[in-house]
N, C-alpha and C positions, 0 to 999 in steps of 0.2 A: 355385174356385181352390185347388189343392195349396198345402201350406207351399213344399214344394219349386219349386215355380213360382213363388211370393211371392219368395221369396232368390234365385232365378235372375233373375226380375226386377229387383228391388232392386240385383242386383250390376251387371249390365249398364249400367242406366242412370249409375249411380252412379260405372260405371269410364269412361264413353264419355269421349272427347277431343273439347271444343268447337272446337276449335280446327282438327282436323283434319277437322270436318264444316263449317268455313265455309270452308274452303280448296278444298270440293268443291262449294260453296253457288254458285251461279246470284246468285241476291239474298240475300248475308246474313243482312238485314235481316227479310225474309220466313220464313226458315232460322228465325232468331231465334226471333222470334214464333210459328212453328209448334212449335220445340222446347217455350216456356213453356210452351205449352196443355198439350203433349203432358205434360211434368215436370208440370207441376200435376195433372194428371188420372191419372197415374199415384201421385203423390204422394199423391194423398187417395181413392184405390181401396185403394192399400197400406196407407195408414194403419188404414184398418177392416177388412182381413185380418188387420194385425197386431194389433192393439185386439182379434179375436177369438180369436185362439191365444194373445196373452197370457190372455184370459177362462178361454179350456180349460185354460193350465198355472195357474192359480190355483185352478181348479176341481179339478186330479189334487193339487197342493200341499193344500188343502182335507182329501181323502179322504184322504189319505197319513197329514194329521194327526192324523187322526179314528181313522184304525185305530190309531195310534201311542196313540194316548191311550185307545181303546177296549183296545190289546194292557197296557198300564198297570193298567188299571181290572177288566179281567179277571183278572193277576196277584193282581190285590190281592185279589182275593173267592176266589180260589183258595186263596189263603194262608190268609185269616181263619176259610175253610171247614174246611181241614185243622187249625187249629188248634183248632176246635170240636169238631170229631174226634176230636183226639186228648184233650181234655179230658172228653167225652163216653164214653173208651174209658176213660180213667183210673177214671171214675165207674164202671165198671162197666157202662155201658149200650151194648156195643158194636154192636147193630142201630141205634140213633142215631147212633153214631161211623162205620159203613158210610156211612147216608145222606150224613152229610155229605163224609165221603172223596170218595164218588160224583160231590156236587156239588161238590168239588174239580175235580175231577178233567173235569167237562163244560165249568168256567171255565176252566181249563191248555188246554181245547181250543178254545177262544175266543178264548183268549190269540194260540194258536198258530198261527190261522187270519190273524188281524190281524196276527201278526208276517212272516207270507210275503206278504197282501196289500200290505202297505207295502214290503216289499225287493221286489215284484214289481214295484211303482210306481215304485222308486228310480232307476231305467234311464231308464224313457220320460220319468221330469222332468228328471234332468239333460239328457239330448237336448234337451228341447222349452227349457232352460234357455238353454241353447246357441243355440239355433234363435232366440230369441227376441234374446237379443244381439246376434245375428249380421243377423237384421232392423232390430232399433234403431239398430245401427250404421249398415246401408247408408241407413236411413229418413236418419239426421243428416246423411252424403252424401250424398246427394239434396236436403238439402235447402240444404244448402252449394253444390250443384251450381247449383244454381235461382238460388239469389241471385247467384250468377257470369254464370249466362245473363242473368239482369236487365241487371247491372251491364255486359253487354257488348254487350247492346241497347242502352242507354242511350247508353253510348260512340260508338256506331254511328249511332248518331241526331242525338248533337252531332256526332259529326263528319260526315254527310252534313248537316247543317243549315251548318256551317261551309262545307265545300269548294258548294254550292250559292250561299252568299251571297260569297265569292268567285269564283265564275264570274261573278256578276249583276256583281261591283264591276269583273272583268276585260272584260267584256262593256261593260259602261258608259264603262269608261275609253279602250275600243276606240271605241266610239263617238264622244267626247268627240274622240279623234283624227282622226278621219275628218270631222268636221264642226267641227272646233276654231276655237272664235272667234277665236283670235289669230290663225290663217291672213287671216281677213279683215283685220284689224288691221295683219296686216304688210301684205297687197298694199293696203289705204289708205295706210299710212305709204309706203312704193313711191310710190304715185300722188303724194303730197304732195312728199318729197323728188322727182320729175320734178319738179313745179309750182315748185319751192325752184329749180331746177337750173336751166331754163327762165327766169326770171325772173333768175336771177343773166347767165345768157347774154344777157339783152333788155339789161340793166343794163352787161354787158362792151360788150355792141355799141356801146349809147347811146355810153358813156366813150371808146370808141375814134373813134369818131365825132365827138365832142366834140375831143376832142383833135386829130384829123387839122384841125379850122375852128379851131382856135386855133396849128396849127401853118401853116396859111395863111394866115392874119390876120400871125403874126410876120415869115412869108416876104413879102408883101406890105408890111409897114410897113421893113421892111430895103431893099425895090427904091426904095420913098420916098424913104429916108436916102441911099441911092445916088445918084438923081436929086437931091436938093436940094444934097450933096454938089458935084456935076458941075458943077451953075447957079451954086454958090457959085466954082469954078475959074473957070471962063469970065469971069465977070463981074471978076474980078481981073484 
């Protein structure tokens, strides 16, 4: 896998809208869970591409230093050399004072080999510097992203765990209707108020009944008073 594939990836996943791939989602739910795997699996493939291009720009950081401190070190023996030289020329011994000019002069060229190898490097680190940011960043997006998908699994999860036990409770309560004890209750109470109603009717009938034998019995003892009345006339 290219760097540049690494960061094309990274960006994408990193830019995607959760939101508008559940609104295109069949089962959310399922959507969800397929994304996690996918984010996780992408998430720790990336990780050890980027873990190894970090590796290679600490390795070109490394050389860069190396020449930088070898183009130093070469300087310096360059220097010391010509200085023995020319101390060496002072003395009068100037085939000594050659040699070492000479060996100046192969350090100056050591120097200067180191000194273009490390500006030669200076490019492709800050690049890979870049590159490497630029991966770290989308890695922390991604991985922000992940924990969003969790968090909106989880959501997803209590709330179809909610509207499920809600339907049971509506489902239940339908039931509860359609076989509802107090229906029974009321057509008992029905049936006992007749039986109340009935029995007050037997109870009018009786009284009326009653009444009509004592309202004969009066009429009767009045015809008496009449006739005893009449026997009481005559007999005067």
């Amino acid at each position: 896998m290219t760097k540049q594939t690494i960061l094309g990836r990274v960006t994408q996943l990193a830019k995607a809208n959760i939101n508008a791939l559940l609104d295109q989602a069949e089962d959310p739910q399922k959507m969800l869970d397929q994304l996690i795997r996918e984010y996780t699996a992408n998430i720790s493939e990336a990780e050890q591409a980027v873990a190894t291009t970090i590796g290679n720009l600490r390795l070109m950081e490394q050389d860069h230093q190396e020449d930088v401190d070898a183009a130093k070190e070469w300087g310096g023996k360059a220097l010391a050399a010509s200085r023995k030289a020319d101390e060496l020329r002072a003395a009068g011994s100037a085939a000594e004072a050659d040699k070492f000019d000479n060996l100046a002069k192969v350090a100056l060229g050591r120097q200067l080999r180191s000194e273009k190898e490390a500006r030669a490097a200076e490019p492709t680190i800050a690049s890979q510097t870049e590159v490497v940011d630029r991966l770290k960043s989308g890695l922390d997006q991604m991985k922000t992203k992940l924990s969003e998908l969790k968090a909106k699994r989880d959501e997803l999860v209590a709330r179809t765990k909610s509207a499920e036990a809600q339907n049971r409770m509506a489902d239940s309560v339908k039931s509860i209707d359609v076989l509802d004890p107090t229906s029974e209750l009321s057509r008992f109470e029905d049936k006992v108020r007749r039986e109340e109603a009935r029995a007050l009717g037997k109870q009018e009938l009786a009284a009326s009944s009653l009444d009509a034998q004592f309202e004969q019995l009066d009429s009767l003892g009045d015809s008496a008073e009449v006739e005893a009345r009449l026997a009481a006339l005559k007999a005067a």
